[in-house]
C-alpha positions as CSV (number, residue, x, y, z in Angstrom):
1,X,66.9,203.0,31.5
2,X,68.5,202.5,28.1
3,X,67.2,199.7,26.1
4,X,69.1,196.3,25.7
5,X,69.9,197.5,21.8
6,X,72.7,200.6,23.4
7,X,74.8,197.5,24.4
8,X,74.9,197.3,20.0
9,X,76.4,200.6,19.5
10,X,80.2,201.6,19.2
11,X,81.7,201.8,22.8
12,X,83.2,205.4,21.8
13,X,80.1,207.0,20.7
14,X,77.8,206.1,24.0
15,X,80.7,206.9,26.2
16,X,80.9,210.5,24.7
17,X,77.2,210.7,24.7
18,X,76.7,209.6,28.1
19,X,79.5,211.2,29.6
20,X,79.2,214.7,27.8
21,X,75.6,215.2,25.9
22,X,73.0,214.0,28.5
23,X,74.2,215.6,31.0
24,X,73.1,218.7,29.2
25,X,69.5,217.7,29.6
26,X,69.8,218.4,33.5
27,X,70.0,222.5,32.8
28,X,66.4,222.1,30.8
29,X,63.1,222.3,32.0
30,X,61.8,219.5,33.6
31,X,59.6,218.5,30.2
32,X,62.9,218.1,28.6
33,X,65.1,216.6,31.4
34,X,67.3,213.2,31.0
35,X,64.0,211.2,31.6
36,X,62.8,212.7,28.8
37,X,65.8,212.2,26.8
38,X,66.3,208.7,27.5
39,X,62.5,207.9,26.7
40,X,63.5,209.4,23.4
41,X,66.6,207.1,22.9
42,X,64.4,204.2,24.1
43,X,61.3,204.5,21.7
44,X,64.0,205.5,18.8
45,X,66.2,202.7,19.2
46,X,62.8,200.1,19.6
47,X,61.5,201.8,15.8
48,X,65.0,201.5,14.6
49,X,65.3,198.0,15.4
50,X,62.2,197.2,14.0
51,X,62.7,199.1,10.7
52,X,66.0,197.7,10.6
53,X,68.3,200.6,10.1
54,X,71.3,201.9,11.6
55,X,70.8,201.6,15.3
56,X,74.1,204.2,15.9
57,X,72.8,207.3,13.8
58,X,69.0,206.7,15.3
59,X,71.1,206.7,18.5
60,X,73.0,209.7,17.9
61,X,70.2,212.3,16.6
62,X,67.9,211.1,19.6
63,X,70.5,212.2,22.2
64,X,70.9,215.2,20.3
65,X,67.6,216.1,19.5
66,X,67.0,219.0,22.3
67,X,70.5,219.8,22.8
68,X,69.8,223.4,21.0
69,X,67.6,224.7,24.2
70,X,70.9,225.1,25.6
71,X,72.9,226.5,22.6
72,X,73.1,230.2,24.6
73,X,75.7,231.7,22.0
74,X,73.0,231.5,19.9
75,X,70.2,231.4,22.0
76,X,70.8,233.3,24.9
77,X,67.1,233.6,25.6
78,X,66.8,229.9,25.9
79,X,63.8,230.0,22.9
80,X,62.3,227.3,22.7
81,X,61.0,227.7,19.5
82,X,63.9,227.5,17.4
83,X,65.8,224.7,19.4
84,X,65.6,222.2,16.7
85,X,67.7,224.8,14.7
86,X,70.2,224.9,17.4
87,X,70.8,221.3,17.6
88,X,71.5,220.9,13.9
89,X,73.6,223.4,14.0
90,X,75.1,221.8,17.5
91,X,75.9,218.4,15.7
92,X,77.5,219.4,12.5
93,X,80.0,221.4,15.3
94,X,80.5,218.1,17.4
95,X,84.5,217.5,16.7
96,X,83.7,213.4,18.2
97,X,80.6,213.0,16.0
98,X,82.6,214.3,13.0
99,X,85.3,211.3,13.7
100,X,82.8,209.2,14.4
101,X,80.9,209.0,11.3
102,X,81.0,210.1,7.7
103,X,79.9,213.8,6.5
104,X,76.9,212.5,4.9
105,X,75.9,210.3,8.0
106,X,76.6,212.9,10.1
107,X,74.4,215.4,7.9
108,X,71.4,212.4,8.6
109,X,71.6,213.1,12.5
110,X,71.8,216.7,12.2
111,X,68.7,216.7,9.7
112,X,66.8,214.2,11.9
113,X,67.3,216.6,14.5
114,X,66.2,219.5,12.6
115,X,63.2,217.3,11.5
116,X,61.6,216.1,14.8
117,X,59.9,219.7,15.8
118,X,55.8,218.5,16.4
119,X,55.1,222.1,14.6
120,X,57.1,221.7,11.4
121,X,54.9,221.3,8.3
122,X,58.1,219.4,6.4
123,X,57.8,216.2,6.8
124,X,61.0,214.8,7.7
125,X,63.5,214.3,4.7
126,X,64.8,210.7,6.0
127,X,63.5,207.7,8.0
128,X,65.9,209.0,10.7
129,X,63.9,212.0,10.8
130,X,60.6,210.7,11.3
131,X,61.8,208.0,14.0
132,X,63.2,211.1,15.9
133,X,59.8,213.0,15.4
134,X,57.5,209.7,16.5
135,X,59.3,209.1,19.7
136,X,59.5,212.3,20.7
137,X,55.8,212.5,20.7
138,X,55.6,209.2,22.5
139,X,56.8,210.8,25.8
140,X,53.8,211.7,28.2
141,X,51.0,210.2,26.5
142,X,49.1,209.2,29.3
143,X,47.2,212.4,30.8
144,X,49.3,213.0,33.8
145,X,52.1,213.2,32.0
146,X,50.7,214.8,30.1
147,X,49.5,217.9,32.3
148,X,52.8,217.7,34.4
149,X,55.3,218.1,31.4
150,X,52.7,221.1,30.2
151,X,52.5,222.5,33.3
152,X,57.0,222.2,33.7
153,X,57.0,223.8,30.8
154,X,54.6,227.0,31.0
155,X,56.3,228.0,34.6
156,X,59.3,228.2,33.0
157,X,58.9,229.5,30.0
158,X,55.8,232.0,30.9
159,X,56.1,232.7,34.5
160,X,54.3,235.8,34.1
161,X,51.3,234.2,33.7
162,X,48.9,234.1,36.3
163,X,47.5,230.5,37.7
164,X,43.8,230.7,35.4
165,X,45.8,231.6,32.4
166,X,48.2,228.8,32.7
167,X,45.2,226.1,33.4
168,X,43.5,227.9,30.4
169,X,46.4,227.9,28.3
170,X,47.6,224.2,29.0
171,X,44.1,223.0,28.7
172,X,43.4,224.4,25.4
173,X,47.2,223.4,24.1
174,X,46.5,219.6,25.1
175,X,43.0,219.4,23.5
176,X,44.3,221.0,20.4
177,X,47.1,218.7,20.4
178,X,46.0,215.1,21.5
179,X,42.1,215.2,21.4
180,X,40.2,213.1,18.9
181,X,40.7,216.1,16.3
182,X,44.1,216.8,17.8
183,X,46.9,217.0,15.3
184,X,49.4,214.5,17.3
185,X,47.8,211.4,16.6
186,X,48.0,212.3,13.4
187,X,51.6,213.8,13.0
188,X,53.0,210.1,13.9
189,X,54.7,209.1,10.6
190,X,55.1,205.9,11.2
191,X,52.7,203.1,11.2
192,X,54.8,201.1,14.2
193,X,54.5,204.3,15.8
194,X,50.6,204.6,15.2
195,X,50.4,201.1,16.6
196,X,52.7,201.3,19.8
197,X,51.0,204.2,21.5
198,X,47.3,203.9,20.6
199,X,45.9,202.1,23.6
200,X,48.3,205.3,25.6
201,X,46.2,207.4,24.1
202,X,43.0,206.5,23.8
203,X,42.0,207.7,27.7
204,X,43.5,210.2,27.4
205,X,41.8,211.5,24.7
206,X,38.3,210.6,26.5
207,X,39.2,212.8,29.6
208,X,40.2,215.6,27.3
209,X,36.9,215.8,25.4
210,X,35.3,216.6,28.4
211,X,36.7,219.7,30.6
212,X,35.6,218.9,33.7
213,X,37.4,215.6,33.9
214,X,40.1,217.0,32.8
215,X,39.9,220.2,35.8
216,X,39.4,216.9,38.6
217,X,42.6,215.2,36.7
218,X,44.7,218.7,37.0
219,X,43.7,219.5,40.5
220,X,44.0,216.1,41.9
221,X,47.9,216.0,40.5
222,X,48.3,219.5,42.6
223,X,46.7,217.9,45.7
224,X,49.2,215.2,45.2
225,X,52.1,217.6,45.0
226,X,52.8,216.0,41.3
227,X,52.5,219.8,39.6
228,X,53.7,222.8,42.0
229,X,51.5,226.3,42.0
């Protein structure tokens, strides 16, 4: 699943990140599972490439990025909403990254980590940071996805909310975000980002302006056993 540019990156750095950090993805819910993770390290590695910088520190905060979901010490509640704190904090304790790269290299992935978070109103402080943000926006653009990784994530981070409330609440969250007015079109920092998921988003956008397209898309994916109730 990993593009053709991991084969460029040191042997000793994807074999502890393969072996020992995306594994961790597999405890998180299924919006931020391995696939999700390796569509991070995909897109990241593609913008690095074309922006021509270091292909090993894009490499190492993408893996990284959502590592702080599962940082219970800290987090024993599993809140999402400080996990970008979490993983910043998780990298600068990495013993491997720290012989792996220089202090202020490894200060980049741990900042570009920190950085990605959609809701931050920072933008991020190096091009490492907004690389990290723009392709973890990337995943689930198309409207299925979309739904499926929305609805992952309500169940298990608000199962007490009853089935209307989490349609309600999922609807209203995705029109908010990726609408024609929605802020993530316009939170991509990048303008190879901009240009690589436009035609993703553009139906997407056209099924949430209207609601009732968007109750036939929902209910068709539970039909099709794609979301569970």
């Amino acid at each position: 699943m990993y593009s053709n540019l991991i084969n460029k990156i040191n042997i000793n750095l994807k074999n502890h990140i393969e072996n020992n950090i995306i594994p961790l993805y597999d405890n998180f819910d299924k919006a931020h599972s391995r696939r999700h993770v390796n569509i991070v390290i995909n897109k990241s590695l593609h913008l690095a490439s074309l922006l021509k910088v270091r292909l090993d520190i894009t490499y190492a905060a993408a893996a990284y990025h959502d590592i702080g979901l599962g940082y219970y010490p800290d987090n024993p509640i599993k809140n999402r909403k400080d996990h970008h704190k979490y993983s910043q904090i998780l990298v600068k304790q990495d013993r491997k990254l720290k012989k792996l790269f220089k202090p202020e290299e490894l200060e980049l992935i741990a900042q570009a980590c920190h950085d990605h978070r959609a809701s931050l109103k920072e933008e991020p402080l190096s091009i490492y940071g907004k690389i990290i943000a723009d392709a973890d926006r990337m995943d689930g653009l198309k409207i299925e996805k979309m739904i499926s990784r929305a609805w992952e994530h309500t169940i298990y981070y608000n199962p007490e909310l009853t089935f209307t409330e989490s349609y309600q609440n999922i609807y209203e969250h995705l029109k908010e975000k990726y609408s024609y007015n929605g802020y993530a079109y316009r939170s991509f920092y990048l303008k190879e980002s901009q240009k690589m998921i436009k035609s993703s988003i553009i139906d997407s956008q056209k099924i949430l302006d209207s609601e009732d397209r968007f109750k036939e898309v929902f209910y068709k994916l539970i039909d099709n056993q794609k979301i569970r109730i």
